[in-house]
C-alpha positions as CSV (number, residue, x, y, z in Angstrom):
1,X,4.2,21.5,41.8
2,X,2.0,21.1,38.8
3,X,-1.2,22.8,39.3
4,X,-4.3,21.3,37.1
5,X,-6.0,23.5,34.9
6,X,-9.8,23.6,33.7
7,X,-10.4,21.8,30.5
8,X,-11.5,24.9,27.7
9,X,-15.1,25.5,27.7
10,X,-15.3,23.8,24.2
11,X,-14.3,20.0,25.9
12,X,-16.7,20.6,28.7
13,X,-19.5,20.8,26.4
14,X,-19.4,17.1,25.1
15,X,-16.3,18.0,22.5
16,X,-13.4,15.0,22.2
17,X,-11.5,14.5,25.1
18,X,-7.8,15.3,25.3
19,X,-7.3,11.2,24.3
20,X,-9.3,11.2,21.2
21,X,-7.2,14.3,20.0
22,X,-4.1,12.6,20.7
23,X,-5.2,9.4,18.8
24,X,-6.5,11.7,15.8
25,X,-3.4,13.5,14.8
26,X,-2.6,13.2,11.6
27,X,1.7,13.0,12.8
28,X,3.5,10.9,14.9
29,X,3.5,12.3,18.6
30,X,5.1,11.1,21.9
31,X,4.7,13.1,25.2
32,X,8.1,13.4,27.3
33,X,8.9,13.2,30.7
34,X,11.5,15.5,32.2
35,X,13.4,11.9,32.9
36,X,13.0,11.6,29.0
37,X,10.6,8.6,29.4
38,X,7.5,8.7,27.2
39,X,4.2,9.5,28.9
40,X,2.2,9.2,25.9
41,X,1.9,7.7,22.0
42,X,-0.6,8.2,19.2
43,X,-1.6,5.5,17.1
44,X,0.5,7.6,14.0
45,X,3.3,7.0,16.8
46,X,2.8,3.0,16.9
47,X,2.9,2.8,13.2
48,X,5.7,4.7,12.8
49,X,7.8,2.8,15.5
50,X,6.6,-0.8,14.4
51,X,5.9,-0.9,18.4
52,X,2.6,-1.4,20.3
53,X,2.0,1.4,22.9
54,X,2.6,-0.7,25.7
55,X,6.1,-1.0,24.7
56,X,6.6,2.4,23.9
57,X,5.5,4.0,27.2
58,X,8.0,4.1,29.7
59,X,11.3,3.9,27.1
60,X,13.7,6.2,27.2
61,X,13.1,8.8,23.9
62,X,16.6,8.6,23.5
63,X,16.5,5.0,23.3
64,X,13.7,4.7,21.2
65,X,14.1,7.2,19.1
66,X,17.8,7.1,18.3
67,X,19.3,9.8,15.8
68,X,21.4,9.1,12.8
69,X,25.4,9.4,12.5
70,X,26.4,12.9,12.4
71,X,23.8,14.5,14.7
72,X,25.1,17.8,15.6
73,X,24.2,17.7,19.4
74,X,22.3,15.7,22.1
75,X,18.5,17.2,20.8
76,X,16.6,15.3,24.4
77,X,18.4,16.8,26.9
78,X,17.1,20.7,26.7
79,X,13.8,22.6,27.2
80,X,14.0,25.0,24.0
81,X,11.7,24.5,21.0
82,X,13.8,22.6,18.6
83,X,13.1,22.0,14.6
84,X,15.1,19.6,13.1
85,X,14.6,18.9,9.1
86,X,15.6,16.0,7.1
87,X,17.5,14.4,10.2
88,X,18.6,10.6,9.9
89,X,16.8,8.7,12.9
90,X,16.5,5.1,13.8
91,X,12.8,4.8,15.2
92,X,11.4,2.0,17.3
93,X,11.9,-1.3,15.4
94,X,12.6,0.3,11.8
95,X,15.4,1.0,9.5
96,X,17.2,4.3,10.0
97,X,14.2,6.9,8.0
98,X,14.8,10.8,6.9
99,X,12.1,12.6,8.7
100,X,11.3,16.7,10.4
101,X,11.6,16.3,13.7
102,X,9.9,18.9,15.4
103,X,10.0,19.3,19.7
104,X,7.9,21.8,21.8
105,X,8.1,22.6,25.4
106,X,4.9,22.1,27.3
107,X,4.1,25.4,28.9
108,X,4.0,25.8,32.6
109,X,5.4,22.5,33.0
110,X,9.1,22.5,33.4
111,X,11.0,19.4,31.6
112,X,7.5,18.4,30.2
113,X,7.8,18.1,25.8
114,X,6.2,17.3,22.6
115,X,7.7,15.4,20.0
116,X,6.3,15.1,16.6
117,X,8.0,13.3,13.7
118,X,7.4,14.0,10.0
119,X,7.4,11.9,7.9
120,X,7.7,14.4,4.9
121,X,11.0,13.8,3.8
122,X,10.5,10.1,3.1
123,X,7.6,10.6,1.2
124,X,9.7,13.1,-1.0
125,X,11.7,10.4,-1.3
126,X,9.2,8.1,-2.8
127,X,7.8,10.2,-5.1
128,X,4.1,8.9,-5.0
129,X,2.4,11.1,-7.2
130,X,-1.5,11.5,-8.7
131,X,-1.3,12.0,-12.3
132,X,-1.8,15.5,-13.3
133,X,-3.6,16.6,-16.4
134,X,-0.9,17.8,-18.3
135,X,0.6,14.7,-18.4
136,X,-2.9,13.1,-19.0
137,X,-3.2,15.3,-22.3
138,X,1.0,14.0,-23.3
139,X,0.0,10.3,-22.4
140,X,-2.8,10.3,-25.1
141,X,-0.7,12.1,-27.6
142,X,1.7,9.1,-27.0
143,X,-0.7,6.5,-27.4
144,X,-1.8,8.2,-30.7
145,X,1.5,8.6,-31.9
146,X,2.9,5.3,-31.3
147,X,-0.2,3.7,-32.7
148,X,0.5,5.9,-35.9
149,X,4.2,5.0,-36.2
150,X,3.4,1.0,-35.8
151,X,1.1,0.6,-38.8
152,X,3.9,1.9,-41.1
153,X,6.5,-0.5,-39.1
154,X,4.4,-3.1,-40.0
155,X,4.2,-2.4,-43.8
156,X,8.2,-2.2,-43.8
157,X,8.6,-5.4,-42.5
158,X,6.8,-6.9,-45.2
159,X,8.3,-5.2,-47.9
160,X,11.5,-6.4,-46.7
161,X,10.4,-10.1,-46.8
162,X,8.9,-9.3,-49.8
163,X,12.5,-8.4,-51.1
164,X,14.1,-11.2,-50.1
165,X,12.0,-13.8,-51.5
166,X,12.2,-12.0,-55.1
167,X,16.3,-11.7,-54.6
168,X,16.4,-15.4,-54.0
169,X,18.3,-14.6,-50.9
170,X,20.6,-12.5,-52.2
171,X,19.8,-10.1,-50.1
172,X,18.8,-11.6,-46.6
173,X,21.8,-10.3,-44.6
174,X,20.4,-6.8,-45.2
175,X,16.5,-7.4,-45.2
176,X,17.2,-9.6,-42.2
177,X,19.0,-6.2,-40.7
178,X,15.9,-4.4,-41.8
179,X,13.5,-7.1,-40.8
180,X,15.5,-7.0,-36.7
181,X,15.4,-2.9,-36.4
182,X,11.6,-3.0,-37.4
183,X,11.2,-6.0,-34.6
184,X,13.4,-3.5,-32.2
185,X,11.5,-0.5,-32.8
186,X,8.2,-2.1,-32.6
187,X,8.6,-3.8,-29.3
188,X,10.0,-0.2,-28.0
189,X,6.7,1.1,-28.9
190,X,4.9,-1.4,-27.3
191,X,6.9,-0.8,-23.9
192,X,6.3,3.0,-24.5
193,X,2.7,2.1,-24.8
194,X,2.5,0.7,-21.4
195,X,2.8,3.9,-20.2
196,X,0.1,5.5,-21.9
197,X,-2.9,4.0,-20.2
198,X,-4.3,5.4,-17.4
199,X,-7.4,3.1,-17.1
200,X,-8.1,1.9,-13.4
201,X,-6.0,-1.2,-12.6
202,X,-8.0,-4.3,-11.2
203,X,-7.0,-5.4,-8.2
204,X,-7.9,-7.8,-5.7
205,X,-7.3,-9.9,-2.4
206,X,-4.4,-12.3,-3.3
207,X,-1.4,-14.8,-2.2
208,X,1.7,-13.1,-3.5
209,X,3.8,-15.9,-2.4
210,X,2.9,-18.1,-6.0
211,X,3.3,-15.1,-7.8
212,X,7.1,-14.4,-6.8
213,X,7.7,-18.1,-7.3
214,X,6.8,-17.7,-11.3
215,X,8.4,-14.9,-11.5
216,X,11.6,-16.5,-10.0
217,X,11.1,-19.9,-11.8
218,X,10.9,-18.0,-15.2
219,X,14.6,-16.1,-14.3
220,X,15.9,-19.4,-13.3
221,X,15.4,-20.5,-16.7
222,X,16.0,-17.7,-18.5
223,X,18.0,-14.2,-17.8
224,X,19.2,-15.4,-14.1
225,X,20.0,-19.1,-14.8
226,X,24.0,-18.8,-13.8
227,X,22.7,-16.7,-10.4
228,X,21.8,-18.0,-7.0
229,X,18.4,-17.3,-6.4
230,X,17.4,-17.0,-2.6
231,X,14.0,-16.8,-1.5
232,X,13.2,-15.7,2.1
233,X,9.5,-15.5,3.1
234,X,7.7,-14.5,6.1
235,X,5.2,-17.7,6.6
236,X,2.7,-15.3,8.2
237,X,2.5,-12.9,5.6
238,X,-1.6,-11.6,5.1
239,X,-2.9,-11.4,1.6
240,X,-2.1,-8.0,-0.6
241,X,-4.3,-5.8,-2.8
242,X,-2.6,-6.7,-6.0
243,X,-3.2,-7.6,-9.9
244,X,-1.6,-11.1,-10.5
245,X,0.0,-10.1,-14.2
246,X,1.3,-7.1,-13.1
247,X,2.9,-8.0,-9.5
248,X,4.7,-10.9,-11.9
249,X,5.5,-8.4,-14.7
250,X,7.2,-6.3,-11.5
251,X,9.2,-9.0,-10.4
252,X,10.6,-9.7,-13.7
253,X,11.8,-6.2,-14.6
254,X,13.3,-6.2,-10.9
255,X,14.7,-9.5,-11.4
256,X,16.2,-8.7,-15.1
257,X,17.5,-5.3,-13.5
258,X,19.3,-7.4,-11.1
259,X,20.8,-10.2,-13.1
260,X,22.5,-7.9,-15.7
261,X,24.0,-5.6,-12.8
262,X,25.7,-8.7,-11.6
263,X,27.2,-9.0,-15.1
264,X,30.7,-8.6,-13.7
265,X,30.3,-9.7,-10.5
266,X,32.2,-13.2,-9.6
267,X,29.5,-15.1,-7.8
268,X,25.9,-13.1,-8.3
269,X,23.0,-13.9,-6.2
270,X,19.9,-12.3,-6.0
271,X,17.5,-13.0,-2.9
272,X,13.9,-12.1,-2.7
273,X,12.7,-11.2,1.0
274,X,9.4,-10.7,2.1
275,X,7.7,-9.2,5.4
276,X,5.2,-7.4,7.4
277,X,6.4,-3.2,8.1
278,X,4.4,-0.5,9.7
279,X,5.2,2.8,8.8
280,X,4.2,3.8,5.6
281,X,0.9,5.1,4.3
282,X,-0.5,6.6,0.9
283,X,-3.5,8.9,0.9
284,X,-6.2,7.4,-0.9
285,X,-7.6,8.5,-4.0
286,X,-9.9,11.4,-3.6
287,X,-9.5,12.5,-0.1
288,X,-10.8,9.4,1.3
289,X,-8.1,9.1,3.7
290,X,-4.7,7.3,4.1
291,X,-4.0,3.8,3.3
292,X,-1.0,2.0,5.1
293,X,1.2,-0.5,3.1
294,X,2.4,-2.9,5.1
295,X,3.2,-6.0,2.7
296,X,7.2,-5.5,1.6
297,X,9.1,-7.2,-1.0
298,X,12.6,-6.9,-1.2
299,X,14.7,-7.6,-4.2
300,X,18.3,-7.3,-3.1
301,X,21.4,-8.3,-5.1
302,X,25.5,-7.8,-4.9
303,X,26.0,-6.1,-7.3
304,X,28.0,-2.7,-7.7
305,X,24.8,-0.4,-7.0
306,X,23.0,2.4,-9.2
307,X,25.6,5.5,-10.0
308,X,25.2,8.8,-7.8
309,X,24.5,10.6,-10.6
310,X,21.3,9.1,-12.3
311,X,19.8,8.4,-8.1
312,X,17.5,11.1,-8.4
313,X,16.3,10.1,-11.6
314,X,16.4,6.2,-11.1
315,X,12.8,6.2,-12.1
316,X,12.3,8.5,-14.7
317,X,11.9,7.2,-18.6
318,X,14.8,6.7,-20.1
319,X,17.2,7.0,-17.6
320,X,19.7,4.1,-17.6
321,X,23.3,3.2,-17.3
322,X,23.3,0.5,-19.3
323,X,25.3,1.1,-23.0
324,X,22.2,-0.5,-24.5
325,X,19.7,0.1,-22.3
326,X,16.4,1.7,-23.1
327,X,15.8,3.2,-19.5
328,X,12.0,1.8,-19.6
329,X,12.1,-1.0,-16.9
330,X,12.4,0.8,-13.9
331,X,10.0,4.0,-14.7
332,X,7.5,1.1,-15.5
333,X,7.8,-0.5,-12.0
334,X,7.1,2.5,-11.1
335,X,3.8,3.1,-12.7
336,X,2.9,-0.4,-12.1
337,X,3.2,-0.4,-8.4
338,X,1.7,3.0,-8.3
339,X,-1.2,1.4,-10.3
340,X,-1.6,-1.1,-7.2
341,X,-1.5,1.9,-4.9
342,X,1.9,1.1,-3.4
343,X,5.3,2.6,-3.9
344,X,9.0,1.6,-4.7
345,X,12.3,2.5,-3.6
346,X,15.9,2.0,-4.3
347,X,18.5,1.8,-1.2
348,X,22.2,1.2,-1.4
349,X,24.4,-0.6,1.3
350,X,28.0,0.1,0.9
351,X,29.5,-1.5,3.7
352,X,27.3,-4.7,2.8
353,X,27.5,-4.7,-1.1
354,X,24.0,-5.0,-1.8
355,X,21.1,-2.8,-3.5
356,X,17.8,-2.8,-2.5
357,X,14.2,-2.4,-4.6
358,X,11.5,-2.6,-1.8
359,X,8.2,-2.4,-2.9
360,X,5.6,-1.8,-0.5
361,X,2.1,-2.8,-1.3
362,X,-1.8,-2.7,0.6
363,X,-3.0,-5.3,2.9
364,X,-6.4,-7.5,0.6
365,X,-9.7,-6.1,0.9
366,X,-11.5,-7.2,-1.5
C-alpha cells in the first residue's frame, strides 16, 4: 500500500509542480514501474528516444531501452542503485549511442525507479569545443606567419620565370620544379590559413538540398567521375541554419575524402543520405542555452575504413594516412561545421563495409 505524502512546504507556496520539474531537467529521465513499464518521460527523454511521450509510456524499459552487446547482466530487473558509464544502448528509435546510465530506487516505494541517461560520453565523442584563448593567441601568430612566408614565395616564383626566359629554356625542367614547389607550398598556406580566422560565420535559413547537388555534380566531373554517386533525400526535410559556400566547401572535402579511400576498391560508390534525428544538442554560445541539431547528412562510402590508430585523432591537423596527404581536409570540416554550430563524426561498419561522416547541423531561424 502506497501511502501519499504532503507535497514540501516550498510546492505548496505557488513553487513548480512536480510536472514542470520533470519537463525541466536538464537529462533524459523515465519513471519505472515495478512491471518495468514507464510511468513517466521528460521532454530530454522524447529527444533522446526519437519517440513522442505517448509512445513511450507504457513500453517495457527493457524494450525501449535495449542495452548493447556485452552487457554484463540484466540492469531492469533489481531494486539497488545502479551506475552504469559508457554503456552501449540502443534507445527508442536511434542508433545504438555510448551514454552514463544512471538508476535510483524511489524510496518507500518498492519496485518504483528512476532512470536517467547521460549523454556525456557521446558528446566526448564529438569533440565540440569553444575556442580557448590560447589557441586564439597561436591562430593569429599563424595568420601572421603565413602571411610573412607568402610574400617571399611570391618573389621566388618570379625569379624563376625570370630565369627561364634569359636561359632560353634551357633551364625549364628545373625552374618549372621550382615554379610547382612554390605553387605547392603556397596553396598549403592558403589551406593553413583557413584555420586562422575566427571571425563569426554568417549563417542563415536555407535549402541544403541544391547545395549537396553542386557539390555532387562538381565530383561527378571531377575527383569522383569513375564512382557511383547515390543520393537519398528525405523529401520533408526543414530548412538548416547554414552558410551556402561553406556547407559546399564541406561536402567536397567529404566527398574527395571518400573517392580516394575507394582508390583500391573494385566497384566504389559513395551515397549521400539525408534526414530528420532528435537527439543531439550543442549549448549555445554564451550560456544562452542548448540548441538541438536535428538536420543529418550522411556521407557513407565502401571503402576499407579510417585505421584504429589515427581514430582518435581523425580530426586533428595533420593527421592523415594518405602517403601524400597533407592531413588538412578533415580538421577543416571540422572547424567549418563547428562554425555553423553543428558537429561531425566518423562511424565504421565492419560487418557492412561502409564508413560514415554524419554531420549534424541546426534547424533555419533566420
Amino acid at each position: 500500500m502506497v501511502i501519499a505524502s504532503s507535497p514540501p512546504q516550498w510546492m505548496q507556496q505557488d513553487g513548480p509542480a512536480l510536472s514542470e520539474l520533470m519537463t525541466a531537467l536538464p537529462v533524459a529521465t523515465l519513471v519505472v514501474r515495478p512491471d518495468n513499464s514507464i510511468a513517466e518521460a521528460n521532454m530530454r527523454a522524447e529527444i533522446l528516444l526519437n519517440m513522442g511521450r505517448a509512445a513511450i509510456v507504457g513500453s517495457d524499459i527493457s524494450r525501449t531501452v535495449r542495452m548493447g552487446t556485452g552487457a554484463p547482466f540484466d540492469i531492469w530487473h533489481g531494486n539497488k542503485p545502479i551506475a552504469a558509464y559508457d554503456v552501449k544502448i540502443h534507445a527508442g528509435r536511434t542508433a545504438e549511442m555510448e551514454v552514463d546510465l544512471l538508476i535510483a530506487p524511489i524510496v518507500d516505494h518498492e519496485g518504483w525507479r528512476i532512470v536517467s541517461i547521460h549523454s556525456q560520453s557521446q558528446a566526448r565523442k564529438i569533440g565540440h569545443y569553444a575556442t580557448s584563448g590560447g589557441a586564439r593567441s597561436a591562430m593569429g601568430a599563424a595568420a601572421i606567419l603565413a602571411h610573412e612566408i607568402k610574400n617571399p614565395l611570391s618573389g621566388i616564383r618570379g625569379a624563376a620565370q625570370l630565369i627561364e626566359s634569359g636561359n632560353e629554356g634551357r633551364d625549364s625542367a628545373l625552374t618549372q620544379l621550382i615554379c610547382n614547389e612554390v605553387d605547392r607550398i603556397a596553396a598549403l598556406i592558403d589551406r593553413m590559413q583557413d584555420f586562422t580566422s575566427d571571425r563569426l560565420l554568417e549563417c542563415r535559413r536555407g535549402n541544403i538540398y541544391p547545395l549537396l547537388d553542386r557539390a555532387t555534380q562538381i565530383a561527378r566531373a571531377g575527383f569522383a567521375e569513375k564512382i557511383e554517386i547515390i543520393k537519398q533525400y528525405d523529401p520533408s526535410l526543414p530548412f538548416a541554419q547554414i552558410n551556402d559556400d561553406v556547407l559546399v566547401q564541406i561536402m567536397l572535402n567529404l566527398l574527395k575524402n571518400a573517392a580516394e579511400a575507394l582508390e583500391h576498391v573494385d566497384r566504389p560508390w559513395i551515397r549521400v543520405e539525408t534526414a530528420f534525428r532528435h537527439g543531439v544538442s550543442v549549448v549555445v554560445e554564451g550560456g544562452k542555452g542548448s540548441a538541438a541539431l536535428p538536420i543529418e547528412i550522411l556521407v557513407v562510402d565502401n571503402g576499407p575504413g579510417v585505421p584504429d590508430h589515427i581514430l582518435d585523432h581523425l580530426f586533428n591537423p595533420f593527421v592523415t594516412s594518405k602517403r601524400d596527404g597533407q592531413g588538412l581536409g578533415l580538421a577543416l570540416v571540422d572547424k567549418l561545421v563547428r562554425d555553423m554550430n553543428g558537429i561531425v563524426q566518423y562511424s565504421r561498419n565492419r560487418e557492412a563495409g561502409e564508413s560514415t561522416f554524419r554531420i549534424l547541423l541546426p534547424m533555419g531561424t533566420t
